[in-house]
C-alpha positions, 0 to 999 in steps of 0.5 A: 884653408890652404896648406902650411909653410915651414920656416925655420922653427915656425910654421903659417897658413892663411885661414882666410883671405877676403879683399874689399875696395883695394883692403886685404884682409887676412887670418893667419894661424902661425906656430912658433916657440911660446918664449916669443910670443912677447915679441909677437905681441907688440904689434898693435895692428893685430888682431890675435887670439892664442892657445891658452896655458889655462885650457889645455890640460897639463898631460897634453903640454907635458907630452908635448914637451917631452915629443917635442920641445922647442929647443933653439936651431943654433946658439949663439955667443954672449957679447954687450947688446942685443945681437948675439955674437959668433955661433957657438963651436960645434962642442959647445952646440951639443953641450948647450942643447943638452943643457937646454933640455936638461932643463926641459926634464926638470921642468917636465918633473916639475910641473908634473908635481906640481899638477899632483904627481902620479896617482892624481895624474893617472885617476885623472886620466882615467876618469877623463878616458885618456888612461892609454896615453897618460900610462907611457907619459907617466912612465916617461916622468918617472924614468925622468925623476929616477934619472935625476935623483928627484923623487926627494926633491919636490914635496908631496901635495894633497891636492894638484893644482890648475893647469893655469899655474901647472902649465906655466912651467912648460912654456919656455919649452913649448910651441904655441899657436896664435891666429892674427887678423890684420890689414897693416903687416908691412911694418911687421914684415919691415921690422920682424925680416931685419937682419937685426931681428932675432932668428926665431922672430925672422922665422914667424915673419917669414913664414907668414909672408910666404903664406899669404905670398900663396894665397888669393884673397875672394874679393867680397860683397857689401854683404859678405863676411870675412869668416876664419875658420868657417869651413863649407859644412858650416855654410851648408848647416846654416846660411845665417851669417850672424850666426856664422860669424859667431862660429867664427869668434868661438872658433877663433878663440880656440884657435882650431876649426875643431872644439877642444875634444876635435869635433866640428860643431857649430853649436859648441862654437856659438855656445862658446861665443855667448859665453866668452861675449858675456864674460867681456872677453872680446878679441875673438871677436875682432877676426870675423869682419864685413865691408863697412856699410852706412850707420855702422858705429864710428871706429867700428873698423877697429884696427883695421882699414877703414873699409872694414867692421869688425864684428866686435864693433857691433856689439853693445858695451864691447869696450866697456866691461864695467857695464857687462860685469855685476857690482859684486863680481867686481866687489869680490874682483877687488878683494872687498875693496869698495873705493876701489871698485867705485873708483873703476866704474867711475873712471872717465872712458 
């Protein structure tokens, strides 16, 4: 993998570059603002997965917020449109970026409750063995609510809530990493580039192209495997290439060579894998790809070139979740709503 390229508030590196008749494929792992991921995700060619608000756990988003927010590198002056007017004056830039981070401390404050406040917290942290950082985060809040008169604000809950609404809260202040695995990028370039695009979408873009500007795609054989993340240890444990592109997919789906607990284990990523296949969660699998061979499925290339299969194309039922999920799962998805779930299975593919 090679190393990153800054820009601006956003960073890229290529996590794999494969070429094949006159194709380029390439896997990116780019970090940018999390307000802008709406922006990102609009482009269709892409094959992404991202850091999830509902896996990572609250005190690690907390932390990150308060170490490292996203705060914008400049404001800009209100005017009719979607193009911001002059900078701001110098005055009124401090003034902004004070009252940009006052709303990250309530925010911080709030998510904190939110997630069942200073003795859930800590029990948590002391059961999950991370008490030696959770102790000085839970001081920083503290400090945080003290200072803003909070302490009556929010109301006591028996019970914290999931990460998965807790996290929600912390997002406009956080970075966020996304892998995408695309052969079409000109029109992201052409359009993200633009002086008409916003500062931060320019820096993604930027970062990405510079990245693969670096980079020297390996031209593959008929028989070789386009890999994200899949690093020379895991050749050398197994030369399976089915095998290592289920890696791939579990570790594409953490965004990271590395299991959640920063471990490298190719037997937590295929565990992965099978689990995410079988619950139909299917775009990790769209990273990991080979040159097109004779008898694969039509379309198999996916979003790609037509010289690629993706590995998603290769598994049964992986556009039709109707036929993987159970009648009741879907029943009880519904909310026991029977015409309902009859008019899903039945609707035309």
């Amino acid at each position: 993998m090679n190393q990153y390229v800054t820009e601006g508030l956003a960073s890229a590196r290529v996590v794999c570059d494969s070429s094949y008749k006159g194709s380029r494929l390439v896997s990116v792992e780019v970090e940018f603002p999390r307000p802008y991921l709406a922006e990102f995700n609009t482009h269709t060619r892409f094959s992404r997965n991202s850091a999830s608000s509902r896996a990572i756990p609250v005190w690690k988003r907390l932390k990150a917020a308060l170490v490292r927010p996203y705060v914008p590198a400049s404001f800009a002056a209100n005017k009719a449109g979607m193009q911001a007017g002059e900078a701001l004056s110098d005055t009124d830039q401090q003034h902004a970026v004070r009252n940009w981070l006052i709303g990250r401390d309530i925010a911080v404050a709030q998510a904190f409750f939110l997630a069942g406040g200073r003795e859930e917290f800590l029990s948590a942290a002391k059961k999950g063995g991370y008490l030696d950082e959770a102790v000085p985060l839970v001081e920083d809040i503290d400090a945080i609510v003290e200072r803003y008169g909070l302490k009556d604000v929010f109301f006591r809950q028996d019970r914290g809530m999931h990460k998965q609404h807790a996290n929600r809260v912390l997002e406009p202040y956080a970075f966020h990493v996304v892998i995408v695995t695309a052969t079409h990028w000109r029109n992201f370039f052409g359009l993200r580039a633009s002086r008409m695009a916003q500062p931060e979408a320019q820096d993604f873009c930027i970062a990405i192209a510079r990245a693969m500007m670096a980079s020297t795609p390996q031209r593959l054989t008929c028989d070789e495997w386009h890999l994200p993340y899949i690093r020379a240890e895991d050749r050398e444990e197994t030369a399976d290439q089915m095998l290592l592109a289920k890696a791939s997919a579990g570790k594409c789906a953490r965004t990271s060579y590395l299991t959640h607990d920063g471990v490298r284990s190719l037997s937590k990523d295929v565990e992965l894998a099978e689990s995410l296949q079988m619950n139909g969660h299917m775009s990790p699998f769209q990273h990991p790809a080979r040159p097109f061979k004779k008898g694969d499925p039509e379309g198999s290339h996916g979003n790609y070139s037509s010289v690629w299969t993706q590995y998603r194309k290769t598994l049964p039922n992986e556009g039709d979740f109707t036929k993987l999920v159970s009648k009741e799962d879907l029943l009880l998805g519904c909310r026991g709503d029977q015409q309902l779930a009859e008019f899903i299975s039945a609707y035309p593919e």
